[in-house]
C-alpha positions as CSV (number, residue, x, y, z in Angstrom):
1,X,16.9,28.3,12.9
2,X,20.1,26.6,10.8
3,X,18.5,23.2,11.5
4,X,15.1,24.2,10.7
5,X,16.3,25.2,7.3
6,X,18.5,22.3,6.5
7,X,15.4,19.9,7.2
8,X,13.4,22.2,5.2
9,X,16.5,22.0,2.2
10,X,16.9,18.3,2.5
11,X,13.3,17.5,2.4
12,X,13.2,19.6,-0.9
13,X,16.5,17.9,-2.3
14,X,14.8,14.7,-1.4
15,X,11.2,15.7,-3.0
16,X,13.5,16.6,-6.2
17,X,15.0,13.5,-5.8
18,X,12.1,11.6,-5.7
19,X,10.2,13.4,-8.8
20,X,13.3,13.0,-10.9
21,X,13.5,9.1,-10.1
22,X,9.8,8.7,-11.2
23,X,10.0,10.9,-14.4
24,X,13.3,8.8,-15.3
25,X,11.1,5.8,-15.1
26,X,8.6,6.8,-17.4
27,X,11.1,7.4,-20.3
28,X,10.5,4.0,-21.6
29,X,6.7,4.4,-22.2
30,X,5.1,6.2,-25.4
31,X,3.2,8.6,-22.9
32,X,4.5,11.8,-22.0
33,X,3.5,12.5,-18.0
34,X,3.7,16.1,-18.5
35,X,2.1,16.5,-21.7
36,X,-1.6,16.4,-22.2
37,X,-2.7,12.6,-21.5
38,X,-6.2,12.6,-22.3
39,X,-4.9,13.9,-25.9
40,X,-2.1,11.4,-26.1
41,X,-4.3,8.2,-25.3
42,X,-7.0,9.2,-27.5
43,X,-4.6,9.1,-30.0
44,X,-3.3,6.4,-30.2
45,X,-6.0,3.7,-29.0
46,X,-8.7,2.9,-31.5
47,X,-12.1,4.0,-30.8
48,X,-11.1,5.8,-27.2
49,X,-14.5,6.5,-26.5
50,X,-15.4,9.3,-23.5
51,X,-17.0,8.2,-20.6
52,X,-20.3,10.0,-21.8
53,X,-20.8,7.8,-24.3
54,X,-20.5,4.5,-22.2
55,X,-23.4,3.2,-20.2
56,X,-23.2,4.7,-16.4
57,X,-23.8,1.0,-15.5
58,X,-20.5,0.0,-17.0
59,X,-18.7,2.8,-15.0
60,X,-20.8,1.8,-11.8
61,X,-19.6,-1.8,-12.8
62,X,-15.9,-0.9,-12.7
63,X,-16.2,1.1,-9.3
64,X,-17.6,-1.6,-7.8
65,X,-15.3,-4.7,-8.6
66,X,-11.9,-2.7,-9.3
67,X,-12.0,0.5,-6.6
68,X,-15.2,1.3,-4.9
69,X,-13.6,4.2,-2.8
70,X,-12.8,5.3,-6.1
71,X,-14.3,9.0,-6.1
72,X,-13.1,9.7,-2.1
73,X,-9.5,8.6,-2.4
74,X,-6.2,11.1,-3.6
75,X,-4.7,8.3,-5.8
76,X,-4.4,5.4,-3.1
77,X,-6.2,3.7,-0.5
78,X,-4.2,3.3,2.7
79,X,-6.2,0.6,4.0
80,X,-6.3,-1.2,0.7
81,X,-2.4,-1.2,0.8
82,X,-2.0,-2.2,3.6
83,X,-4.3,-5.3,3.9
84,X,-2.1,-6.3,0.6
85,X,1.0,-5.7,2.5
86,X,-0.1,-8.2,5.1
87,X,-1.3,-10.8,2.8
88,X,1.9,-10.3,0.5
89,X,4.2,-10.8,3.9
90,X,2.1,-14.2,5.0
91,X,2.3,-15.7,1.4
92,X,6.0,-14.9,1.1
93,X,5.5,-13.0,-2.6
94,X,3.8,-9.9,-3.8
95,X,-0.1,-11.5,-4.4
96,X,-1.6,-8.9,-4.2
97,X,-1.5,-4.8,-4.6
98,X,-3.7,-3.4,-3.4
99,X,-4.1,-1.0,-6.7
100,X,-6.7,1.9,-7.3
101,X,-8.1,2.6,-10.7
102,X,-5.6,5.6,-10.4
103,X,-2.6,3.2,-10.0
104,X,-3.5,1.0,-12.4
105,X,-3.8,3.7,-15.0
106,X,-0.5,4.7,-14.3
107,X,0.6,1.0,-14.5
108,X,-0.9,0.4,-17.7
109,X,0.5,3.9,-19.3
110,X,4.2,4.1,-17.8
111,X,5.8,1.0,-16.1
112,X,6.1,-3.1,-16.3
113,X,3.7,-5.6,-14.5
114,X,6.9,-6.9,-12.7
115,X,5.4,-7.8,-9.1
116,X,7.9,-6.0,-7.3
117,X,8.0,-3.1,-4.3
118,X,9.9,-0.5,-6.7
119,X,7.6,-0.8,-9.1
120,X,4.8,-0.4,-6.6
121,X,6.6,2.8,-5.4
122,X,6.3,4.3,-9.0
123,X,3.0,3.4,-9.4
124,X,2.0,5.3,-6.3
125,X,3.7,8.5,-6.6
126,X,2.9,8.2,-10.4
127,X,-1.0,8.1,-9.2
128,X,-0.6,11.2,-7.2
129,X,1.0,13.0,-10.2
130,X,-2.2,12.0,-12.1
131,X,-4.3,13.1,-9.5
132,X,-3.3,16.5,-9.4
133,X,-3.5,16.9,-13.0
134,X,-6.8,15.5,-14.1
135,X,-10.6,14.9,-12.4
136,X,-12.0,11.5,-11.4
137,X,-13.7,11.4,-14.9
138,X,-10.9,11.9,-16.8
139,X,-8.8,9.4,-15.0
140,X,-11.3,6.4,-15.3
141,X,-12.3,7.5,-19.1
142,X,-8.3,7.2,-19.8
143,X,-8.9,4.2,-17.2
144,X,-11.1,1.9,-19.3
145,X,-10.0,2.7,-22.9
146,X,-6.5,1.7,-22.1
147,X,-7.3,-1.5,-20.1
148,X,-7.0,-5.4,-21.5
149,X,-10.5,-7.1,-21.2
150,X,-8.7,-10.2,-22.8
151,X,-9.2,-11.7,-26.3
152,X,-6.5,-9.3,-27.5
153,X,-9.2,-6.6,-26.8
154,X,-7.7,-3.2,-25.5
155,X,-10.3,-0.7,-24.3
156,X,-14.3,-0.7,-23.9
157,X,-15.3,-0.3,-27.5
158,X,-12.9,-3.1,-28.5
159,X,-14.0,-5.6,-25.3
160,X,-17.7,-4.5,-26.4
161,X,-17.1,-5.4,-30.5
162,X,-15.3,-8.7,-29.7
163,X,-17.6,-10.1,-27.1
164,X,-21.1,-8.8,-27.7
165,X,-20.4,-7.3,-31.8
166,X,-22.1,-3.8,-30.9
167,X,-20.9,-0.8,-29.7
168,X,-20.1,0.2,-26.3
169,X,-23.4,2.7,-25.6
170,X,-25.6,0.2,-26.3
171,X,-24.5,-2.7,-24.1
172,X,-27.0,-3.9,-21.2
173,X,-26.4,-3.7,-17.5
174,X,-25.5,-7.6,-17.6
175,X,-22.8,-7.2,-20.9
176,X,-22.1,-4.3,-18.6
177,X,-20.9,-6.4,-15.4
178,X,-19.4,-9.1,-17.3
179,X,-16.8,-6.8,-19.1
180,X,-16.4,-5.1,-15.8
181,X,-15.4,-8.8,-14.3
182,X,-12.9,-9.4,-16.7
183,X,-10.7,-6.7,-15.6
184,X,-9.2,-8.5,-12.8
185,X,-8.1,-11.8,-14.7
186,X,-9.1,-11.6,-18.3
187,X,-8.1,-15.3,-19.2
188,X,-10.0,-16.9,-16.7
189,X,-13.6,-14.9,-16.4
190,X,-13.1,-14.8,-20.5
191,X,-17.2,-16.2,-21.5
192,X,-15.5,-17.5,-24.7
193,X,-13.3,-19.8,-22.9
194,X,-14.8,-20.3,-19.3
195,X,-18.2,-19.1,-19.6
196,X,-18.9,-20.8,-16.0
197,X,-16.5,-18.9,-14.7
198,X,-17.1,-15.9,-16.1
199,X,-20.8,-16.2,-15.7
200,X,-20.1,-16.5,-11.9
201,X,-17.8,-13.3,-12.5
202,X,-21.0,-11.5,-13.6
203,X,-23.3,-12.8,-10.5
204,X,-20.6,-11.5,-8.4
205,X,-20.0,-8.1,-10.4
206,X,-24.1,-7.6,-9.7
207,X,-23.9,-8.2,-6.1
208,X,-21.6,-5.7,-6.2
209,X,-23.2,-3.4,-7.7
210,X,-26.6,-3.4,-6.3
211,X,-24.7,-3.1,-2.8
212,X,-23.2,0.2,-3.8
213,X,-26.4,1.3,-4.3
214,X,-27.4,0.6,-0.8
C-alpha cells in the first residue's frame, strides 16, 4: 500500500512539475493560457474574423494540407510524430514536426520557432491544455486569424485583402486553396513572387481537397 501511494505522489509531484514548466514558458508571450483566449486574440489581431464568416471551403482547405485528422485527434497525432521523428533522425536535424493545427496554434501564441525537442515538448503539452479548454472550432478560428500567409499578412482577412483586395467571405474555392497553400512556406508558394510555384501549391491543395471528400 506505501509504494502504491508514493507512485501515486510522485506521479502527481511530477504532473505539477510538468504543468509548472509549461506555464513558466509561456510568460514571455502576450497571451494569457488561463485566461479567455478567444477574447484575448480577437483583441488584438485586426479584423479576427469567426470561422462563420469564412468560406467552409477555406476551412476544408486548411484541414486538408495542414492536419486532415484534424477533428479526431486530442491535440496530436501519434503517427504524424512519429513519422517526423524518423525522418528528423535520418537527416541528422529536426526537418520536420510533425505539428497539428492544435500545436501550431500554441506555437504561434506562446513559444519560439527554434527547431528544437524542448520546444516540441511545450508545444505538445501546450496543445493538450488547449484541447481541454476549447472545441475544434474555436481552435482553428483562433488557428487561422493568428497565422502568417506571408506578404506581412497575419490572419485570413489580412492574407484575403493583400492578395485578392476583398474580404475573406467572399473569396472562391480556388483563392480559397491558394491561401490554404501558403501556410506551410509562405515565401516560396507566395503568387506575387513565385506564382508557378504557388500555382502548383493550389493544384495540390485541390487534390487534396476533393480526396477528403471521398
Amino acid at each position: 500500500m506505501k509504494k502504491i501511494f508514493k507512485l501515486v505522489l510522485l506521479v502527481l509531484v511530477l504532473l505539477v512539475g510538468v504543468n509548472m514548466w509549461i506555464i513558466s514558458s509561456t510568460a514571455d508571450s502576450k497571451y494569457e493560457l488561463n485566461s479567455d483566449l478567444i477574447k484575448q486574440v480577437s483583441a488584438n489581431v485586426p479584423d479576427y474574423t469567426p470561422l462563420n464568416q469564412v468560406p467552409e471551403d477555406f476551412t476544408q482547405a486548411v484541414i486538408a494540407v495542414e492536419d486532415h485528422k484534424f477533428y479526431k485527434h486530442h491535440g496530436f497525432d501519434v503517427v504524424g510524430i512519429a513519422r517526423a521523428y524518423l525522418t528528423n533522425l535520418k537527416d541528422g536535424t529536426i526537418t520536420q514536426g510533425g505539428s497539428t493545427i492544435t500545436q501550431q496554434l500554441a506555437k504561434n501564441l506562446f513559444l519560439s520557432s527554434d527547431r528544437t525537442y524542448t520546444r516540441k515538448i511545450k508545444e505538445l503539452f501546450l496543445a493538450m491544455k488547449l484541447e481541454k479548454r476549447y472545441t475544434k472550432d474555436e481552435i482553428l478560428e483562433m488557428y487561422i486569424n493568428v497565422v502568417y500567409y506571408g506578404s506581412d499578412a497575419y490572419g485570413i482577412q489580412a492574407a484575403s485583402h493583400t492578395y485578392y483586395h476583398k474580404k475573406a467571405s467572399e473569396l472562391s474555392r480556388e483563392e480559397c486553396a491558394m491561401l490554404a497553400g501558403l501556410l506551410q512556406a509562405p515565401s516560396i508558394y507566395n503568387p506575387k513572387s513565385n506564382p508557378d510555384l504557388a500555382a502548383e501549391r493550389q493544384k495540390t491543395v485541390l487534390s487534396l481537397m476533393d480526396e477528403a471528400k471521398e
